[in-house]
C-alpha positions as CSV (number, residue, x, y, z in Angstrom):
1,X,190.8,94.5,98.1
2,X,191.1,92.3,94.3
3,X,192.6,88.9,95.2
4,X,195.9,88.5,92.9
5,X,195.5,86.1,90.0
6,X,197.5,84.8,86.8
7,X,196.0,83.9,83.8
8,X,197.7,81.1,82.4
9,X,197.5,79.1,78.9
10,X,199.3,76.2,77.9
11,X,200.8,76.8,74.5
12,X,203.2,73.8,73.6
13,X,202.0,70.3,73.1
14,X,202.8,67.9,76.5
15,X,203.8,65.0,73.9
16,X,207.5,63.9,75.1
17,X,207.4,65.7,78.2
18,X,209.0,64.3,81.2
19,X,206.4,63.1,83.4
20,X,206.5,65.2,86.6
21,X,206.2,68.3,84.1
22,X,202.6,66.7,82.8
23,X,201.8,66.2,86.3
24,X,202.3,69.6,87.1
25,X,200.3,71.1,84.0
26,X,197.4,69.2,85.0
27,X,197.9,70.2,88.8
28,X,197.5,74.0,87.0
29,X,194.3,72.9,85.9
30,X,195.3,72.6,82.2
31,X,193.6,70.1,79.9
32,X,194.5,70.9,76.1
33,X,196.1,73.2,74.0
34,X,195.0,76.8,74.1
35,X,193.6,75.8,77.7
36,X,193.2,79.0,79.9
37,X,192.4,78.9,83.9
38,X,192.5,82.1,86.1
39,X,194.8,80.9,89.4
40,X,195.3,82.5,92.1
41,X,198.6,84.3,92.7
42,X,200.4,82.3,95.8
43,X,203.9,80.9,96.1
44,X,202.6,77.6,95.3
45,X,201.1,78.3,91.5
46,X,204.3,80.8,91.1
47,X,206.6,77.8,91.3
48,X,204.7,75.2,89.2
49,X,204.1,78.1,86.5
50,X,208.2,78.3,86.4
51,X,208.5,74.8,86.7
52,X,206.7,74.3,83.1
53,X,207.5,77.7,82.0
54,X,208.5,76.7,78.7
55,X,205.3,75.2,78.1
56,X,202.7,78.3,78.6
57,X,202.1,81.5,78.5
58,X,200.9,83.6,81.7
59,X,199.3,87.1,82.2
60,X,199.0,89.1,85.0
């Protein structure tokens, strides 16, 4: 059985961002713009990817 992932890339700039929602982009693994990591699908990703939301964009 395929583990679950999410395919995830940041989209918007992190200039004037607060600075827990930088944290958490970089705690996703993300590094620039256009950035894309394959995560794996737990509770723990889930809520930092709706945390910053706004900021990327995520495939299943």
């Amino acid at each position: 059985m395929a583990e679950k992932t999410l395919k995830v890339t940041l989209v918007k700039s992190l200039i004037g961002r607060k600075q827990d929602h930088r944290a958490t982009v970089r705690g996703l693994g993300l590094r620039r713009l256009h950035h894309t990591v394959v995560l794996e699908d737990t509770p723990a990703v889930r809520g930092m990817v709706t945390k910053v939301s706004y900021l990327l964009k995520v495939e299943a």
